[in-house]
N, C-alpha and C positions, 0 to 999 in steps of 0.2 A: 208742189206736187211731185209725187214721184213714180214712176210707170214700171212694174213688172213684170219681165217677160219669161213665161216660163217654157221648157223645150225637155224633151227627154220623155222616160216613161216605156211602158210598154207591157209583154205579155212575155213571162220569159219561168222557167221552170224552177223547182226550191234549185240551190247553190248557186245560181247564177247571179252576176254581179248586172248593176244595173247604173247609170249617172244622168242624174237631173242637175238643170241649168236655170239660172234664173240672173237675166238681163235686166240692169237696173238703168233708166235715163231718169232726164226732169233734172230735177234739182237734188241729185243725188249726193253733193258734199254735208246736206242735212242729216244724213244716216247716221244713227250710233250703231246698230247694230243690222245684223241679218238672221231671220229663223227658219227651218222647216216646222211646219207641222203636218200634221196626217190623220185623214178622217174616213175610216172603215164604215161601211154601211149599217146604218142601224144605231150608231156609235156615235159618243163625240167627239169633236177635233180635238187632238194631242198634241202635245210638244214632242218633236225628234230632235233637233240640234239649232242651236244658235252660235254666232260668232262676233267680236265687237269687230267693227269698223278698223278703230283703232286699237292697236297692238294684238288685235287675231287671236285672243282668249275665246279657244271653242266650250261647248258645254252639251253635252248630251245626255240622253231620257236612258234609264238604265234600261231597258229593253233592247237599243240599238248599237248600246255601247260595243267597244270592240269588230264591231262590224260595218257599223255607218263613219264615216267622214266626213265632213264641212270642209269647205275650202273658200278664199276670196280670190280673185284675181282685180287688184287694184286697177290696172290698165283697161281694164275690159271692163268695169263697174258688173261682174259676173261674181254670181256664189255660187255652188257648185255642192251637189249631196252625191258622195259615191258610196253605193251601196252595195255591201259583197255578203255572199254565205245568207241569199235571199229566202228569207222562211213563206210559208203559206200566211201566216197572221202578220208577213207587212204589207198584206194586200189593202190599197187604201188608195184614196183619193189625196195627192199630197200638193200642199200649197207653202211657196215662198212668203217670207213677209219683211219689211221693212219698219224698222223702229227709229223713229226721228228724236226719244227722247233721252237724256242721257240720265243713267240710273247709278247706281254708288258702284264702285268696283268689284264690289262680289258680287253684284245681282247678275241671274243666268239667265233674262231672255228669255224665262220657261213659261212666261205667261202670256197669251193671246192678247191680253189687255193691252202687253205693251207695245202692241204695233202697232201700225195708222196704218199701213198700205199692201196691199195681198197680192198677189199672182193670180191668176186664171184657173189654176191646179191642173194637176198633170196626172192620168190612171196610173198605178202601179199593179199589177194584177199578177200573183208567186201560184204557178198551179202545184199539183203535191206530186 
């Protein structure tokens, strides 16, 4: 099993940068990867960004690209989404996820399927 905790978030106006955290325990050396996704109301859950475990190949959703970042912090079993140059449309409900499965070298993580274990989700709310 593996537990995550996710932190950050909030109500913040377009340009402003924002940093979600998401704290992984349990039996965490089973990880291949890390994902964000994000689910707008009415909408369904997307891919924003994933990372592998090992060797920190990130992959993002071209809507975020250039703006969003992935980060790990090994020591901390922390992943970490920094978010800058904040739009009204990445208002979303956004949730970490953890992938226990290991997939061939170019696969991006972009898919919901591939994870077993989700975060709590955290608001993100861009007024205009």
């Amino acid at each position: 099993q593996v537990q995550l905790a996710q932190s950050g978030g909030g109500l913040v106006q377009a340009g402003s940068s924002l940093r979600l955290s998401c704290a992984a325990s349990g039996r965490t050396f089973s990880r291949s990867a890390m994902g964000w996704f994000r689910q707008a109301p009415g909408k369904e859950r997307e891919f924003v960004a994933s990372i592998r475990w090992s060797g920190g190949n990130t992959y993002y959703a071209d809507s975020v690209k250039g703006r969003f970042t992935i980060s790990r912090d090994n020591a901390r079993n922390t992943v970490y989404l920094q978010m800058n140059s904040l739009k009204p449309e990445d208002t979303a409900a956004y949730f970490c996820a953890a992938s226990i499965t290991a997939y061939s070298s170019s696969y991006s993580y972009s898919s919901e399927w591939a994870y077993t274990y989700w975060g709590q989700g955290t608001q993100v709310t861009v007024s205009s």
